[in-house]
C-alpha positions in Angstrom: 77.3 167.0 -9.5 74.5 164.9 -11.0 74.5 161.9 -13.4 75.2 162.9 -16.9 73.5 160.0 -18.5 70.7 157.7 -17.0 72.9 154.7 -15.6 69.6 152.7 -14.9 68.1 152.6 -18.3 71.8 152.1 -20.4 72.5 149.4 -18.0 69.3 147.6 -19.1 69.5 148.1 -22.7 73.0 146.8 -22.6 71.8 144.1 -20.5 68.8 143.3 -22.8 71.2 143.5 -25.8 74.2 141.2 -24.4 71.6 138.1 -24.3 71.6 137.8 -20.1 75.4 137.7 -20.0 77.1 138.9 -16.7 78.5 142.5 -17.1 80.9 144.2 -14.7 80.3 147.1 -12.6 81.5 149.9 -14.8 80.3 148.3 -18.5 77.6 151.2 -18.8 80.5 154.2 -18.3 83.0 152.1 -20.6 79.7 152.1 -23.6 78.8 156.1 -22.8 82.0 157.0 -23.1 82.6 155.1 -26.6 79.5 156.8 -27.7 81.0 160.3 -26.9 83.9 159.3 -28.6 81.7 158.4 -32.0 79.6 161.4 -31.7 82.9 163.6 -31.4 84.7 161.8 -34.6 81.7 161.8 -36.7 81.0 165.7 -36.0 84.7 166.2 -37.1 84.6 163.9 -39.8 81.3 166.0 -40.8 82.9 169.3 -40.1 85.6 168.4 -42.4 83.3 167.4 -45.2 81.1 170.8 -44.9 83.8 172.8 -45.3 85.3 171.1 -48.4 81.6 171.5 -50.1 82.2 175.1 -49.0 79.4 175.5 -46.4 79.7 176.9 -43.1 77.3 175.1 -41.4 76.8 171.0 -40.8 73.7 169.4 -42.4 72.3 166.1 -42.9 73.6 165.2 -46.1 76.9 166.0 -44.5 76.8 163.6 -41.2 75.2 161.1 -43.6 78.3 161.1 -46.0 80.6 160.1 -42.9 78.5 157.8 -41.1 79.7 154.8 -42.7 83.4 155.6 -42.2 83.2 156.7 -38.8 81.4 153.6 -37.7 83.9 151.0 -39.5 86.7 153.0 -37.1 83.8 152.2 -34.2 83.6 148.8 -35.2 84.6 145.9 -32.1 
């Protein structure tokens, strides 16, 4: 099976972002796998508000109304 994400390039973003702190093994898998989580809540959270406006299909305006609220649950 192949790599899902590219390991070397999330490893130096986080790296870059974290300010040259040491970082365990597994950080990278631990951060992609709280971004899935995000994506997967805020698609829900926009599903949710699409279908009370009564449309059948997600838009912008729709992931922009949740964003907030989905990234205060996100919040560390």
């Amino acid at each position: 099976m192949g790599r899902i994400y590219p390991r070397s390039s999330l490893r130096k973003i986080i790296k870059s972002g974290s300010g040259n702190r040491n970082m365990g093994k597994r950080v990278d898998l631990i951060v992609y796998l709280n971004y899935i989580l995000f994506l997967e809540e805020l698609l829900k959270q926009a599903n949710i508000e699409a279908r009370q406006a009564g449309d059948k299909m997600i838009s912008q305006r729709h992931i922009d109304k949740v964003t907030e609220k989905t990234l205060s649950k996100f919040k560390g």
